[in-house]
N, C-alpha and C positions, 0 to 999 in steps of 0.2 A: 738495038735502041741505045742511044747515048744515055750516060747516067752523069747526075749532078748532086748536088749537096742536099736535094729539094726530092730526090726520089727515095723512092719506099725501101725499105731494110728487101724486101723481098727481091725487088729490083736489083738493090747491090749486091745482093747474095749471089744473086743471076750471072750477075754481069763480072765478079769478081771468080765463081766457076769457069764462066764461058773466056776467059783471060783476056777481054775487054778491060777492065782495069787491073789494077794492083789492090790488097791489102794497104800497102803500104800510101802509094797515093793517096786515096780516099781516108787516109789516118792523116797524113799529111794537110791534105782538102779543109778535113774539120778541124783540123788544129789551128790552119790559118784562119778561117773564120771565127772562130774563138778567139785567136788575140785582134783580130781589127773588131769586132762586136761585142766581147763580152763587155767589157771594160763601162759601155751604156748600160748595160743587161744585168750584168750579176747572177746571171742562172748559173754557174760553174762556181761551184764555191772551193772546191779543191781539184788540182788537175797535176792530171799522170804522165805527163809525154813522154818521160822517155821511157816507162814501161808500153805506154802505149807504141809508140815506134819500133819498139824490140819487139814488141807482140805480133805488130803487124810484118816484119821482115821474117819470124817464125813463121807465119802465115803463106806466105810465099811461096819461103821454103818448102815447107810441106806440101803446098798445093805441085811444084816442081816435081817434089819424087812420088807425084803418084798418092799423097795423104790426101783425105778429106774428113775435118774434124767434124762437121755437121753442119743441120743448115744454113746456119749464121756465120759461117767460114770468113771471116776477116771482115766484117759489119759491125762500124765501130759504134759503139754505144754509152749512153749515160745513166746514173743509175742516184735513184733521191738518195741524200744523206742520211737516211733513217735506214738503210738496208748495209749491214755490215760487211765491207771487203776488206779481204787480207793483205795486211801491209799498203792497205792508204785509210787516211784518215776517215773516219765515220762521227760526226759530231750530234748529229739528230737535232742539230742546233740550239744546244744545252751548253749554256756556259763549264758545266763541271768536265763536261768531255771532250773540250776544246782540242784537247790535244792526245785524243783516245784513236789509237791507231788498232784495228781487232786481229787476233793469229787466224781467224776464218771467213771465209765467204758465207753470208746467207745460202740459205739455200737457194734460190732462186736465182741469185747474183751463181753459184758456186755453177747450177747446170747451162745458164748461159754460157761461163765460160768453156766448158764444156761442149758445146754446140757450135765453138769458132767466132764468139763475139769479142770485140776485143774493148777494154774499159778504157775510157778515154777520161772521167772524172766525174765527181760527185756534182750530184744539183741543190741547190738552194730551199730551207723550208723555214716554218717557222718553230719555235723552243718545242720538241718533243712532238711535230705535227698537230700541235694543237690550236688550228685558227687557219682559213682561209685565205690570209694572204701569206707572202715568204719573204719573211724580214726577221731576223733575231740579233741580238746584240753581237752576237760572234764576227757574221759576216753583213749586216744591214739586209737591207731590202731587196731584193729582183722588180724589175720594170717588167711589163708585158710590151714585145717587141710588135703591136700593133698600135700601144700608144705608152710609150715611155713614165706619162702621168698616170696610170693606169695599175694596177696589179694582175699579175699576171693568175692568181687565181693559189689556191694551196690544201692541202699542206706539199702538193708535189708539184710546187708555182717554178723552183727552178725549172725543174725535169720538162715541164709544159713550154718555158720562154727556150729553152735551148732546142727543142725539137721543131718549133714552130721558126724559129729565126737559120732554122739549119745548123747548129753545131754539133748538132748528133742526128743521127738515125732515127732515134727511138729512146727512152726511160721504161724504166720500172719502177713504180710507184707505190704508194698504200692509200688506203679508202678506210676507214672509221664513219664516216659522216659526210663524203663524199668530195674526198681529198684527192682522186683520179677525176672525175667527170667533171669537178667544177674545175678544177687549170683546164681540160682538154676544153672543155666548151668559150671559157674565156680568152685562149688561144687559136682555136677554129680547128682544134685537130680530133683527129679517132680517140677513143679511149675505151677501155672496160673494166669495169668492175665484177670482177667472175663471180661465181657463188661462193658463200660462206663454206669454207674448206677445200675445193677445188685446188688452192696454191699455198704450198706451206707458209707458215708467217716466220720462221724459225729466223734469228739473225735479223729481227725490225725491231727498232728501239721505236716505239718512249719506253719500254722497258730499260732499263740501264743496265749492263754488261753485271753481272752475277745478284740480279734480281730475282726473285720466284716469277714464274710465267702466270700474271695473272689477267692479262689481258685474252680472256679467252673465248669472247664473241664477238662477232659485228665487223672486226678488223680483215681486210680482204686486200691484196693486192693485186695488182693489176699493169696492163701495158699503155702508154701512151706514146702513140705512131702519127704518119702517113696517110694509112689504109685499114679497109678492114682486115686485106690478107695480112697485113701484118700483124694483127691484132691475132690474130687465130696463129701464126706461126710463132707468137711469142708465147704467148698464153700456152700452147702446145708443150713447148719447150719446157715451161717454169712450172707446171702442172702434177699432178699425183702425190700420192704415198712417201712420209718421209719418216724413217725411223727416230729423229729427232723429236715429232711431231707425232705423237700415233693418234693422236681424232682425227687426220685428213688421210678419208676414205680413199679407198685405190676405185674410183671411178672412172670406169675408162671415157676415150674421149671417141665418141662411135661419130662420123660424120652422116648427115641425114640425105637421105636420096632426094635426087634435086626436083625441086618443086616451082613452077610458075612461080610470078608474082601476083598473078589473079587470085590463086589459091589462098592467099595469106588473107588472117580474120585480124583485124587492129582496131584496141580501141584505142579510144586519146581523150584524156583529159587537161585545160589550161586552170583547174579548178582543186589543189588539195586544201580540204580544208580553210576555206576563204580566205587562201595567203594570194594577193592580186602580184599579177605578171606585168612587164608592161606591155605596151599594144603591139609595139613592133614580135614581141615572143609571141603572144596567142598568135596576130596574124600568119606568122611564123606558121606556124601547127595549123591551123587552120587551114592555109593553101596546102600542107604538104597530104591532110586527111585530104582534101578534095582533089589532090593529082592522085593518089591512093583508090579513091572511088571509082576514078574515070578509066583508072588502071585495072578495075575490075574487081579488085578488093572490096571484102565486107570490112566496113566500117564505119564503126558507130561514135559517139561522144559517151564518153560514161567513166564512172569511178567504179575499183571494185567493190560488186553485191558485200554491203556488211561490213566494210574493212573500216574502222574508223580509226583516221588520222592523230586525231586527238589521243588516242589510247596509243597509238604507234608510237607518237613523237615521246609523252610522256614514260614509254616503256622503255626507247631509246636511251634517253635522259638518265632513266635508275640504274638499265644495268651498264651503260660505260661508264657513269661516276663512280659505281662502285667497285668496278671491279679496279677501275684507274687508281683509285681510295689505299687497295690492298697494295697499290706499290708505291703510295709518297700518299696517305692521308691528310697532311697539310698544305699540300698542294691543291690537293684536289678541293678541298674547302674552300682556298682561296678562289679557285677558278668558279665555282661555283656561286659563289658570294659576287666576283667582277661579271661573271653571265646571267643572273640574277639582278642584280641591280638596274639592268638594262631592258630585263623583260618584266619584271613582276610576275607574279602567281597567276595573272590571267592566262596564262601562256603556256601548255601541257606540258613543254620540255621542262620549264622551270623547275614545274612540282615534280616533275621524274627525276629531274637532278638536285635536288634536293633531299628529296628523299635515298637517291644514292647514295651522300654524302655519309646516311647516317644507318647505312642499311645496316639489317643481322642478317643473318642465314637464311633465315623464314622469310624475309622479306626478299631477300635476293631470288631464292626458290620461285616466291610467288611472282615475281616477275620473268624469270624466266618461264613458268604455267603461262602467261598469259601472254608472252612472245610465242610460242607453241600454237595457241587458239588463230594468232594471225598468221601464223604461216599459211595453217591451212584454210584460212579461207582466202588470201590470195592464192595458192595453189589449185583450189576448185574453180577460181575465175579463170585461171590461165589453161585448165580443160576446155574450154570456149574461144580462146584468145589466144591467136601467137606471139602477142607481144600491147604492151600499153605505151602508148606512146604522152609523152610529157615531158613538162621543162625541165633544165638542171635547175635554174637559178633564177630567182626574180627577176632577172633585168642582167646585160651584158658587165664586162668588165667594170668595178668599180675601182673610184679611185684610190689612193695612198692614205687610205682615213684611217684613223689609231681605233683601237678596238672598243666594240659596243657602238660606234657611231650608226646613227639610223639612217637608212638609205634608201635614197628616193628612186620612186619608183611613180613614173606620172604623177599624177597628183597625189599619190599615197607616200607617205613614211613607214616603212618596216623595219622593225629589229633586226639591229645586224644578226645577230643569230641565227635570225626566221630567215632573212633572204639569203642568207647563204646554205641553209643546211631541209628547210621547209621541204623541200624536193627529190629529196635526195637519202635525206637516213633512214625513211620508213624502210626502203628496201635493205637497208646493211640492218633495220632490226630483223627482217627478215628470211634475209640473207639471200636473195633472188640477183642473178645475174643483171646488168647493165650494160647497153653499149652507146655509148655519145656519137651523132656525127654529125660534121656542119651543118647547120641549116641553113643562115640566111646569114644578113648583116645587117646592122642597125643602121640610123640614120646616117649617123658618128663615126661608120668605118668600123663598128668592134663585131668582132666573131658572135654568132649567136648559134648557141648546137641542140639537142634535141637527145633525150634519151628514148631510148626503146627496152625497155623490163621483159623479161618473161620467165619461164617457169625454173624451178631451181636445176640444176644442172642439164638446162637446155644449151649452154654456149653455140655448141657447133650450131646446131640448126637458129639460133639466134642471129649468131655474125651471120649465118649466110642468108638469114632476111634484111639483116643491113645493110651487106653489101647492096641486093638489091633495090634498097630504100635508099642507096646512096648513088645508085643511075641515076635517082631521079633530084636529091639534092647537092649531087654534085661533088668533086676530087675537092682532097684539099688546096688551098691555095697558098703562099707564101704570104706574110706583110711587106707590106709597100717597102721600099728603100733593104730590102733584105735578098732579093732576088740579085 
């Protein structure tokens, strides 16, 4: 099967073993498509070519006399700014480390390369991944390459515009509040968000280079692909045990014996907490429960028994402001103070971040007690349920609006805050696996994608209900004038 700039990392892989292509071509491939595209785009905020082209000629080489470095064997790849590589610049989009070049790989960057991926360049986010769209003073804005007026989604909004326009394979990303599912969804591509601790965080700023590690919940990273295979072959890859790290569990990654798609239980909800969707999302969800039924599937509408949103969001809110607090406390005020102002106190994250700002010991304790109480009652829903299905995001792609702007959503106005995050951070307080995949498209042409949730270190048997959820909503597709 031919391969082109639009096929899956699994594909290249394939096809780069099977000596249908080169390493080096396919480096070649996306390097030209990076300089005729980026230049609209801005998803590549620093690029490597000629480590990249030496990589990929090693690549070759090796594959010549009989070597094979692993499965991603000359699969060239991009990787968000927030994730440290050795010897290229890593900025996390922070003016102070503009010019911060790190002596190590992430870990996750370090076992990619490791496995035969070769780094083609860093993606676009915004100041310390904190905000949904990808714009900082350092390098400006990323366009989303299905509509240039548009953002591409964030904090890993380049990593999303380069994968979906073709100039890479694939990214690795991070998730705080749902910094993987919202690019992938506003792009139309795969995404996951694994569970809390499944992939080390070791080497991801907003921490800054010889900070104390105090970002130590909720932050999860993840792959943005293709496919679901590729989801599960990166996620694979970047997963376990890291002596850097020692709270992420050596959980192994068991693959689950294959199961119909009749056999799957799904619920779905278009309803957290009365934050409204637009119409095109529910009907979205909507058709895709009713092919799920006809499919033979038990599925019902419902939220989980007991789990209240409002306590989620606000639990959210306390413990990443505070623990953000312990590594720049006058930032975090600030940020607090600019996301406040825009929700008032009516609004549970508000009071949870506010109360962050000024937590003690006792009060951080007590919020992590009471992220504890929600785990486990989502966890006794998902004994019932293979998965819940629901939106990323109030409404598709928005546009280039400066932050706190309220965003319309039919006839409703929602805080910016709400409509980007409303859907999305209960489970990183949670810490329960996600996986995005297209769903539909809006009136306007913009990607519209679909999370599917389920139990905490379910991946394997998750992706491979996705994959099948994704027969039925379909491969991904390219944007217009990008093919």
């Amino acid at each position: 099967m031919p391969v082109d700039a639009f096929s899956s990392a699994v594909e290249l892989a394939a096809a780069i073993r099977a000596r249908r292509c080169s390493a080096r071509e396919l480096t070649e491939l996306y390097l030209a498509r990076i300089a005729r595209h980026n230049p609209s785009l801005n998803a590549i905020c620093t690029l490597d070519e000629a480590a990249a082209l030496r990589r990929a000629r090693e690549a070759d080489a090796a594959l010549a006399r009989g070597e094979f470095w692993g499965p991603l064997h000359g699969v060239p790849m991009s990787i968000k700014d927030a994730l440290e590589t050795a010897g290229v610049r890593t900025t996390g989009g922070h003016p102070p480390l503009k010019d911060y070049i790190p002596a190590r790989d992430a870990t996750a960057v370090a076992r990619l390369r490791a496995a035969g991926a070769i780094l083609l360049g860093k993606t676009n986010v915004p100041p310390l991944s904190a905000d949904y769209r990808a714009d900082n003073p350092i390098f400006g804005r990323t366009n989303n390459p299905w509509n240039v007026e548009r953002t591409p989604g964030g904090s890993t909004g380049g990593g999303a515009a380069a994968v979906a326009a073709g100039l890479s394979a694939f990214d690795v990303g991070s998730d705080l509040a749902g910094s993987v599912r919202t690019p992938a969804h506003f792009c139309g591509l795969f995404g996951l968000k694994a569970t809390e601790g499944r992939i080390p965080n070791t080497g991801h700023i907003p921490e800054p280079p010889g900070v104390p590690r105090a970002v130590r919940h909720m932050n999860v990273l993840g792959p943005l692909a293709r496919s679901v295979d590729d989801l599960a072959l990166i996620t694979r890859t970047i997963c376990g045990a890291d002596d850097a790290e020692p709270d992420v569990p050596p959980v192994s990654w068991i693959e689950p014996p294959e199961r119909p798609l009749a056999a799957h239980r799904f619920a779905w909800s278009t309803n957290f907490g009365g934050v409204p969707v637009t119409r095109e999302t529910k009907e979205g969800i909507e058709r895709l429960a009713a092919a799920l039924s006809s499919a033979g599937c038990a599925v019902e509408e419902r939220n989980p028994d007991g789990f209240s949103f409002d306590e989620a969001w606000e639990t959210w809110g306390e413990i990443a402001i505070a623990e953000r607090a312990a590594t720049g406390a006058e930032r975090s005020r600030e940020r607090v103070a600019a996301l406040n102002a825009t929700l008032g106190e009516s609004w549970a994250v508000a009071r949870g971040s506010a109360k962050g700002a000024h937590a003690s010991i006792a009060d951080y304790a007590a919020a992590l007690t009471r992220r504890d109480a929600l785990i486990a009652t989502l966890e006794r829903f998902f004994e019932r349920w293979d998965a819940l299905i629901c939106p990323v995001t109030v409404c598709p792609a928005i546009g280039h609006v400066a932050f706190g702007t309220p965003i319309d959503v039919d006839s409703h106005k929602v805080p910016y805050f709400i409509a980007g995050t409303a859907y999305t951070c209960s489970f990183n307080l949670t810490g329960h696996p996600s996986v995005v995949v297209p769903l539909t498209k809006s009136q306007d042409g913009l990607p519209i994608g679909v999370q599917l949730v389920g139990r905490r270190w379910s991946e394997p048997a998750l992706l491979a209900a996705a994959q099948k959820v994704a027969l039925i909503t379909g491969p991904f597709t390219p944007p217009p004038n990008y093919r």
